[in-house]
C-alpha positions in Angstrom: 66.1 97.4 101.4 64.9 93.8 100.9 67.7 91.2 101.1 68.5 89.1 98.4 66.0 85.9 98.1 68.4 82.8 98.3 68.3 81.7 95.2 69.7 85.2 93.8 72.6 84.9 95.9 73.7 81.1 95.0 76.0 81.4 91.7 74.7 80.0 88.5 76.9 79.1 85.9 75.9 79.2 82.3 77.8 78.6 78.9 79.0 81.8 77.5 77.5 83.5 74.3 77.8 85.8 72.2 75.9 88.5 73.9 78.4 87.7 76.7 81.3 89.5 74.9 81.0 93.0 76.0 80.7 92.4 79.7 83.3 89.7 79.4 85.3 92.7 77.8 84.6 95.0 80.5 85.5 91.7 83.0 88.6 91.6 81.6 89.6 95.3 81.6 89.3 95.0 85.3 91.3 92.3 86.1 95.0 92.8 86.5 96.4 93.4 83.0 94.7 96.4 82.9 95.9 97.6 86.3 99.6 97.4 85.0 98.6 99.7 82.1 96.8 101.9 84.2 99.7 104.8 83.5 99.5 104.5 79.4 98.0 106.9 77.7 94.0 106.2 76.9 93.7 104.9 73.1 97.3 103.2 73.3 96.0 101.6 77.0 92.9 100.4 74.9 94.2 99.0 71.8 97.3 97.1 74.1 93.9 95.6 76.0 92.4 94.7 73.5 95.1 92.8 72.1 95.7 91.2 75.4 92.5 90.0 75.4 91.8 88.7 72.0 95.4 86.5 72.4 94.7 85.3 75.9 91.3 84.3 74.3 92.8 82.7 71.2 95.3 80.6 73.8 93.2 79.7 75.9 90.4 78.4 73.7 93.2 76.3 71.3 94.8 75.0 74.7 91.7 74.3 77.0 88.6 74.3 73.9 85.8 76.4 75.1 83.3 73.6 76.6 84.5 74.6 80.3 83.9 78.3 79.9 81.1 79.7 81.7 79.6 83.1 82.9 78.8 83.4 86.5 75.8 84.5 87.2 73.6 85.9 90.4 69.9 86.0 89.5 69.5 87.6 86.1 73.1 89.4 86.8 76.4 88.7 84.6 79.0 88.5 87.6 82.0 86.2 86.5 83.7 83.8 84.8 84.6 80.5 85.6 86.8 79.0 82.8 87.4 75.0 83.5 89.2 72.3 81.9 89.5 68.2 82.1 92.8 67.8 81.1 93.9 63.6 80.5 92.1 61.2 83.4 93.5 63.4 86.3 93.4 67.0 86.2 90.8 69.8 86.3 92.2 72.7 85.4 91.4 76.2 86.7 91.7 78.8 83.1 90.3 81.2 85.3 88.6 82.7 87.8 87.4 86.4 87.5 84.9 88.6 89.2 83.2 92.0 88.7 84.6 94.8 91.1 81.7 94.8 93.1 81.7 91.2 93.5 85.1 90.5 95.1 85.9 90.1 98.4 82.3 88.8 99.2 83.1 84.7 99.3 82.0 84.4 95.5 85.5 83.3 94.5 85.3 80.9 97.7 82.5 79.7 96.5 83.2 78.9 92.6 86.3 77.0 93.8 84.5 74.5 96.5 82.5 73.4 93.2 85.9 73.1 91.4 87.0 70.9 94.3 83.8 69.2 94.5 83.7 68.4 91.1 87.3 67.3 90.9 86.7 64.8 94.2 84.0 62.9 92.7 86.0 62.5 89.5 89.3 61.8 91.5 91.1 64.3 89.8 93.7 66.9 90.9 93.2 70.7 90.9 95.2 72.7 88.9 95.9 76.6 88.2 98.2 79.6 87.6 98.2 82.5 89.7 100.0 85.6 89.7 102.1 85.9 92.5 100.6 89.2 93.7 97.0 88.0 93.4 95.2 88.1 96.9 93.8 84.9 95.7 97.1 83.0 96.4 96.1 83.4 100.0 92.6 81.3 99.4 94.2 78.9 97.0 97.0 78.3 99.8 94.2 77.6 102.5 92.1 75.0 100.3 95.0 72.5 100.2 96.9 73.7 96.9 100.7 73.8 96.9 103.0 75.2 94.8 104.8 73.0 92.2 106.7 75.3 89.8 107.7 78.9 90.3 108.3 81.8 87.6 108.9 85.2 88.1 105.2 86.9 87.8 103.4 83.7 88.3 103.2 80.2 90.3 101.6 76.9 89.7 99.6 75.5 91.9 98.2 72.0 92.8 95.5 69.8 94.8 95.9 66.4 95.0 93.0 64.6 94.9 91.1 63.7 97.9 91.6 60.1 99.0 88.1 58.1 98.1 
């Protein structure tokens, strides 16, 4: 097996389209929401999904616009999303963070947030995002600096202040 030339494993992020929908569809219906409706039955466990995912759309794009929304790509291959947001003169917002299955686990995720932090150092911003609590993410997050600043019962808030200049 040939290993990957470097350029194919760097991530490149590129505006999403339209021809992006289905495998942000499929993205989505791996992610968490559709873990906790793993036990419906199949067309209801669909059609709740898909309702999930066109609200958390519709929120997300009237909250945040859709200028920071990006697939994540490896080569030629669809592997993520990376949703971003300026929000005011001081925070860069985290929407979110997904990856493929076969992409987790492999420092990807590590690697989409040092460019969040990156970008929001140069612009002396703060780094903000919501997490579930039972994410394994939370334990990344935690090690790059971000604290908690407001608890809820599924889900925290998380910031990180801006590096000093």
């Amino acid at each position: 097996m040939t290993p990957p030339s470097p350029s194919a494993s760097l991530p490149r992020l590129t505006p999403v389209a339209p021809d992006d929908a289905p495998f942000l569809a499929a993205l989505f219906r791996s992610g968490p929401v559709a873990a906790r409706l793993a036990l419906l039955p199949e067309p209801l466990r669909e059609q709740l999904l898909a309702h999930q995912e066109a609200g958390q759309l519709a929120t997300w794009r009237a909250r945040f616009g859709d200028a920071g929304d990006r697939v994540v790509r490896l080569g030629d291959e669809r592997v993520g999303r990376l949703w971003t947001a300026r929000l005011g003169d001081d925070e860069l917002r985290v929407v979110d963070i997904a990856l493929a299955p076969a992409h987790r686990g492999r420092g990807l995720g590590t690697t989409l947030l040092e460019g969040v932090i990156a970008d929001a150092r140069r612009e002396g911003r703060r780094v903000t995002l919501r997490v579930a609590r039972d994410n394994p993410a939370l334990r990344l997050y935690l090690r790059r600096g971000f604290a908690v600043v407001a608890e809820e019962p599924l889900d925290l808030e998380l910031s990180r202040a801006p590096d000093p200049s």
